[in-house]
Every structure is written in C-alpha cells, then in structure tokens.
N, C-alpha and C positions, 0 to 999 in steps of 0.2 A: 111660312114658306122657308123651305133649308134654303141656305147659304150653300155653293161651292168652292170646294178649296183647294188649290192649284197642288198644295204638296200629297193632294189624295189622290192626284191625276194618273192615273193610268194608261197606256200606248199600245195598240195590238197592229201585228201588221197581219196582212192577210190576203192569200189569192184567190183565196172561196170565193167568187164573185159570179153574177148572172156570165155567161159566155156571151149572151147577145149585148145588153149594155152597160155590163162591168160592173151595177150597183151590188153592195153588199147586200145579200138576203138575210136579216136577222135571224125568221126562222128556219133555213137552214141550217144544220148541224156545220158547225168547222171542226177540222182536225187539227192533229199534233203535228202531221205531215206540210198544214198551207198555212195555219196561223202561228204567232210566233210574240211575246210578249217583247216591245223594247225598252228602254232603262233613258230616257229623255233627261237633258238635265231642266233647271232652271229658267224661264225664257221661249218654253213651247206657245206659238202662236200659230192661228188658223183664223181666216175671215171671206167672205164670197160678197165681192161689192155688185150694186146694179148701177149700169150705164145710164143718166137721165141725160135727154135731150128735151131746152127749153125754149118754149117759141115767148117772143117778146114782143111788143111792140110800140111803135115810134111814130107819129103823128106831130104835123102841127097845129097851130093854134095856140088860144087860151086855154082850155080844157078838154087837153089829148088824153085818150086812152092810155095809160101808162103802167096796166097789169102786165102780168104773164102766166104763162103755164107748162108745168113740166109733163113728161111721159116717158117711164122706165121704158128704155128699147130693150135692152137686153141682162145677162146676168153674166157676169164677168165669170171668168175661172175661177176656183177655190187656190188662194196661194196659201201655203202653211209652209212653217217652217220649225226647227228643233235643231238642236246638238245632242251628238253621244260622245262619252270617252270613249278613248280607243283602249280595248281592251280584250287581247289576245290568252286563251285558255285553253292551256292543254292536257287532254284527257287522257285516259286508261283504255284500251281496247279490250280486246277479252279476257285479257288480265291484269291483274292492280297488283302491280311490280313497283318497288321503291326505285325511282331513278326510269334512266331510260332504256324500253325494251321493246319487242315488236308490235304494233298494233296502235301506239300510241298518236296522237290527230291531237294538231290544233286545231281550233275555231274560233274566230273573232266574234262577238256580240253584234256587231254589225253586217254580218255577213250578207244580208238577204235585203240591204239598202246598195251595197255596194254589184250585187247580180241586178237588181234591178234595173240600176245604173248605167250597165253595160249591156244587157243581155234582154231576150222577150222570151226565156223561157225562166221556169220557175226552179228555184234547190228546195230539196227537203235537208237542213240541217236538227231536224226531232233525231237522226239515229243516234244512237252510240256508237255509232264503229264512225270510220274515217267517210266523208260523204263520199258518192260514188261516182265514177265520170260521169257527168250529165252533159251531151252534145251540144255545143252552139254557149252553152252557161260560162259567166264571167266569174267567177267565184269557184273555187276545187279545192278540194283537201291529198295531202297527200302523205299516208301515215310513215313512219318510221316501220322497218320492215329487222331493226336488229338493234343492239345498243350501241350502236355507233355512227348510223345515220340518222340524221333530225328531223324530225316531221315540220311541215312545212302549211299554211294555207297563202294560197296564191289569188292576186285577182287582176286581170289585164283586161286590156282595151278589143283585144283581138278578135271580137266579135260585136263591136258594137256598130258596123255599119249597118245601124238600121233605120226605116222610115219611122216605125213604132218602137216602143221597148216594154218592157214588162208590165202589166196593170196589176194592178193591186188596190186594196183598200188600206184606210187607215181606221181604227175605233177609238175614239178618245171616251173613258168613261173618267167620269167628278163623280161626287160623294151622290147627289142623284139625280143626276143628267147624263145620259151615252150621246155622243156623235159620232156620225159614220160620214167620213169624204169616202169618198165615189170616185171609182176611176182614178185611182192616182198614175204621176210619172215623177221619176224623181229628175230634177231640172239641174241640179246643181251640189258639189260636195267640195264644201273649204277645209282643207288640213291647215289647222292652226300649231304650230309650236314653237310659244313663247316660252323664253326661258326659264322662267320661276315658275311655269303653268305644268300641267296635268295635259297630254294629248287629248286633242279633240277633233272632232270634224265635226263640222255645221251643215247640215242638211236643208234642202228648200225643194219645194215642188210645188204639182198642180193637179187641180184633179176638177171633174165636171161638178159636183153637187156636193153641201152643205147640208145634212138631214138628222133635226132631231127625232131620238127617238121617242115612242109616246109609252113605253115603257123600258123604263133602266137597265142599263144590264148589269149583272152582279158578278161576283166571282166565289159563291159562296165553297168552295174548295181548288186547294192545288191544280190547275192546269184544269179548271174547268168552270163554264162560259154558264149564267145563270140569271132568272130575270128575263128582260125582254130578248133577248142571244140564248142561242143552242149549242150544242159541240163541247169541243175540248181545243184545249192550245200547246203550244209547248214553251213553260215558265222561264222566266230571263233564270239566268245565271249572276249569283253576286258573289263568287268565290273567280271571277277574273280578274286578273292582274293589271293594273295601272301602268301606263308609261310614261315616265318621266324627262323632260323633256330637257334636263339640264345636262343629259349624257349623251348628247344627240351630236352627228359628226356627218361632215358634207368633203366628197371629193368630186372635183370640177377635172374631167380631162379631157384634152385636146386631140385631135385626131392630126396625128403626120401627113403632110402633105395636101389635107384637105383647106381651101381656101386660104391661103397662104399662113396656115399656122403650122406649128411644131408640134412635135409631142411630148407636151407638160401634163402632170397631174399637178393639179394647185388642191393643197389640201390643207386643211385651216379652222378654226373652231368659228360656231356661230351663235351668235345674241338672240336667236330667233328668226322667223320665216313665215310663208304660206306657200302653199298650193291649192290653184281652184280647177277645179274640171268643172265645167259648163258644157250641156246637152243643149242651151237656147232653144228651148221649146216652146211652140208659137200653137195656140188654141185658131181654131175657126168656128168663127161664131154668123149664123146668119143674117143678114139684114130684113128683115120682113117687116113690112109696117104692120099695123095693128093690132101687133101680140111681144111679147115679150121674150126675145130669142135667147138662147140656153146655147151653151158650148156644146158641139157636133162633135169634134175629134180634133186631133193634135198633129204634127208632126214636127221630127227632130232639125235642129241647123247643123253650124258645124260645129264639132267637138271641139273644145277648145280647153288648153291644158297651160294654164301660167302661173307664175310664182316669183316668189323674190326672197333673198334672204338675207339679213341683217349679220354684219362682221365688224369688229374693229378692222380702224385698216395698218396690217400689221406691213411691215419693209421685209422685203426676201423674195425670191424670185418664182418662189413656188406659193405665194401667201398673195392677200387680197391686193397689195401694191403691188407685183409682179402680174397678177390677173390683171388689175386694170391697164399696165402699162402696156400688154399685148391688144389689149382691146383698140389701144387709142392707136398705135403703129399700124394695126391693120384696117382701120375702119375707114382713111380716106382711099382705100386700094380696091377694098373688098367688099362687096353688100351682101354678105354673109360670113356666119363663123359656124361651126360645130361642137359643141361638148358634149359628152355624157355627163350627165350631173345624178351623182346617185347619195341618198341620205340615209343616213340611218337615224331613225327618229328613236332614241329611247337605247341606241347603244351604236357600237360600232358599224361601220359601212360592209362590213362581210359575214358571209353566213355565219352561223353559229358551229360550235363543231360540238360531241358528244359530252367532253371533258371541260366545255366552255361554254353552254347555253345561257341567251341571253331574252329578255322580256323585251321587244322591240320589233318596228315592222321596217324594212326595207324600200325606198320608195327608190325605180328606178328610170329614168326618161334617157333613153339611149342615144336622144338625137335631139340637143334642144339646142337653142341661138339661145344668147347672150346680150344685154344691152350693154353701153360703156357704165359700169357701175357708178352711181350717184356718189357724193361724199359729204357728211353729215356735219358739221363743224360744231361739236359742243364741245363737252370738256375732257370728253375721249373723242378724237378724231371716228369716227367710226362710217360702215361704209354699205348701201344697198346695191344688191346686184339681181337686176330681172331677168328673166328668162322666158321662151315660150317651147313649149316640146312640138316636134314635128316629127313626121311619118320619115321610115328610111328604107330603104331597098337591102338587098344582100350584098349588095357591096358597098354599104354605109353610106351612099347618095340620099341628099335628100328625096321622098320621092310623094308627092302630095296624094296620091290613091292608097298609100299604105293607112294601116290601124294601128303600129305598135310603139304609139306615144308611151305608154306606160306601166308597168307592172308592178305592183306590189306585194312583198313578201311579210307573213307575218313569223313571227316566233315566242314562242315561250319556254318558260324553265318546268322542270320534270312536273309530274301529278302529283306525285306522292313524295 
C-alpha cells in the first residue's frame, strides 16, 4: 500500500461546483478561468468530526446496569486550514518592455482566497492582461496605463455585507489519494509579520463534506487535471516575489478634534504584529433523531478586523511613549479614540512612485480605536498596542452600518 507524503501535496481551489449543492463534480471538466493551483506551505490540515451523544446509565443496588451506548447525531463542518506567503507579481501586458510601461498588472498568489473572503461572486485571475472590473468582487487589478504610474492590485471590505460569501471547493491531491471538501467559506485570514519572518497569512475555513476520491487525480501535464479529475487549471506562479518583513513601517494618526485628541502622526519602527479579519461563520446543522444530520448551510457574523503590534517603547512625543501617554490622558474622559493605522508590510507606508517601486502590500484601517498599549518589561523595555478597525461615515464619524474597515494595497517591482 503507498504511503502519502505531505511535501507531494498539492492545493487546487475551484468554483466549478454543482450550482445546487456546491459539491465538486470530478467528472466535470474545470477551467483555467474557476480553478487555480495554490502554493500552501507547511502545516496544511483538514478534518470533519462526528457529533456522538451517549446515553448512560445509573441504578442502584449490588449489581446496577453500569453500560452505555453511543449514537453519531450528526457530522460537524469540515474545518481546514493552511498559510501562503504573501507574494505580489508583476506582469507584462501586451508588451514585455524592461522596467515600467503600459499595461503592466500586478497580482498576488492569493488573490482568489482573499475575493472569497469578501465577496459571493467569483474573479477569473487565468488572464494575461490586468483582470477586469468584476461588480460587487473584492479583489481588482488595476494596470499602469504609462511609465509613470504604478499598477496596483487592490482588496477591500466594501462589499462584504453579506449573508453568504463566495463557495468554492478545495482538491487536496497526495502521491495517491485526492480529496475534495465541498462547499467551502473562507472563515478567517491572520497577516502575520514577525520580524525575522517571510509575510504570511494563515487561512482557516469550512466547508459541508470530506470526500475521498475512489480514483486519484493526477496532473500528468502543465495546467492539466488527470486521473479521476477532468479539465484544465491555471498553474501557481513561482517567480513571485517574497516580502520581507524586516522593512515593514507603521503610522498611527490621530484625527483633530475628534474625541478629545489632537492631530499627531506617531510614527515609529516595529518588532512585529498581526492582523486577523474574522467572517465568524456559524454552520446549521439539524437535529433529527434517527439519522445522522449533515451541515444544511451557513451564514456570516460580524466582520471583525483586530490586531496588535509589537514596538520597543521608544521616549518622544511622536514614538510609542508619546502614543501611550495620550492614550492614558484621554481614557478616563473619553470611551473612544480614533486613528488611522496604516502599514506597510515589506517597505514604506506610501505608494510606490515609478523611479521607486517597491515589493510590498499596504494594509490600511481608516478608522480604528486603540487600547492603552501594554508594556513588556524584559531587557528591552518594549511595548504591544491593540487596535480594532471600525466602519466610518464621510465625515470620519464612527458609523457601525459602514463596510470600509479595510483595504489592502499590493505592489511589486518591474517584470523585466
């Protein structure tokens, strides 16, 4: 009997799914347009528990009945989960010009976890050219139109009020074993950047079904699906560029007049951080005696967008002892504060310019509170400060019915 081996594991994501109940159809042909190969690292897990409920029982006497007996009720979600680096690549449009010229389009490797995320309609990132407005989609690309404007791929919150979000499958094939989860949702996305680390995000989701297949799928060529799988796909990319997370730079600013603060930019190097966006997505599952109930469908909670980030705590009025010393002056006054907290993970806090392209993505929360930052007492004083992003109106009020907790900018250096 073979052995499988996790470094042969392969990831395919895919919208090709039944319309009515979302399962992957093997045989099915997929495309280059819905399936899409992902690049997982280390640490990919997937499992589907079943619920048992045990009757017992208790008597007495000298010689009580003192068995029991179990009965699966039900069969829990599929919880799986994985990381990708983060890794922004930017391409040549209809011409493959040294440096930068029009037509040129980034795209991230994770593009179509991160639409999912937010959005219930699907992107085709198989083109060559810059993808194209897709309505209601959280994910866009937006090419450079000359050599002096930079192409850009973008991803926001601004569509994600929804009940449902995008289904998809996932394919895991091993050396000869395929599995297909069923109906996925993507639940949750941690941006990790530790300092000596490589950008990542941690991905986690759910999906209704666990199904091996009873023939393997292969890949016996380039972007094409073989074995018990039909179709074609469109092959990761491994000429994208890593982000480094040791050049990574954070500005905290204050909004004048808002909740009795001033207008300070605190701006200041950091040790490390996270960010997690949570969709808290709740499965329904039925109660029915007698049979073994299966997950029905899902819907979303509330979005939820928090984080923290690690600083020495430096003295200065614009550094992490100035931050904290306004936190502490206005927090028995005020039950809120305001900042824009924007990062730039992998280089500077501001766009790139033509003469200055950089490998890095912009993460920016327009409107997030602040807690009094923590302080660390080792042998560098050093300092954590949380935050949670919230929705804001046109005139920078908090405003709880808004979506634009957050957008993300990516960037890369030339193709060629």
């Amino acid at each position: 009997m073979a052995v499988n081996l996790i470094r042969n594991a392969r990831v395919f994501f895919t919208t090709g799914l039944d319309s009515v109940t979302g399962k992957i159809l093997p045989a099915t042909a997929r495309t280059a347009a819905n399936t899409y190969e992902l690049q997982p690292l280390d640490g990919m897990s997937f499992s589907q528990n079943t619920t048992l409920e045990t009757v017992t029982l208790a008597e007495s006497g000298s010689t009580p009945s003192r068995g029991q007996r179990s009965f699966a009720t039900s069969l829990d979600p599929v919880d799986w989960s994985f990381s990708t680096y983060i890794r922004p690549r930017m391409s040549d449009g209809s011409a493959a010009v040294a440096g930068l010229d029009s037509g040129d389009y980034v795209r991230c490797e994770e593009s179509v976890l991160w639409n999912a995320m937010f959005s219930a309609v699907a992107v085709d990132v198989s083109t060559t050219t810059a993808l194209p407005a897709t309505t209601n989609a959280a994910y866009s690309e937006t090419a450079s139109t000359g050599t002096t404007n930079v192409p850009v791929s973008t991803v926001t919150t601004v569509n994600s009020n929804l009940n449902q979000l995008l289904r998809f499958g996932l394919i895991v094939m091993f050396d000869d074993t395929t599995i297909l989860i069923h109906n996925c949702v993507v639940d949750q996305a941690s941006i990790d950047f530790g300092l000596d680390q490589i950008g990542t995000i941690a991905w986690t989701g759910k999906g209704t079904e666990l199904e091996v297949m009873g023939t393997a799928g292969t890949v016996p060529s380039a972007g094409t699906f073989g074995g018990g799988l039909s179709g074609v796909f469109t092959p990761k990319s491994t000429s994208a560029k890593y982000i480094t997370n040791r050049l990574s730079a954070v500005q905290l600013a204050s909004t004048a007049g808002k909740y009795g603060q001033s207008a300070v930019n605190y701006v200041f190097p950091i040790t490390g951080g996270n960010i997690t966006i949570a969709n808290n997505v709740t499965y329904l599952v039925p109660a029915a005696m007698g049979t073994v109930n299966k997950p029905i469908d899902y819907y979303t909670g509330t979005r939820s967008i928090t984080g923290n980030l690690t600083a020495y705590l430096r003295t200065g009025s614009t550094d992490s002892v100035g931050l904290m010393s306004t936190l502490l002056t206005q927090a028995s006054s005020f039950d809120q504060n305001q900042f824009a907290v924007t990062l730039g993970l992998g280089g500077s806090i501001t766009a790139p310019t033509s003469t200055a392209m950089e490998n890095k993505l912009i993460i920016s929360l327009p409107s997030a509170m602040l807690q009094i930052p923590q302080v660390n007492t080792e042998q560098v004083v050093s300092t954590t400060i949380n935050f949670t992003a919230q929705g804001a109106n046109g005139s920078n009020n908090y405003d709880i019915d808004q979506k634009n907790e957050m957008t993300i900018s990516y960037y890369a250096g030339p193709a060629v």
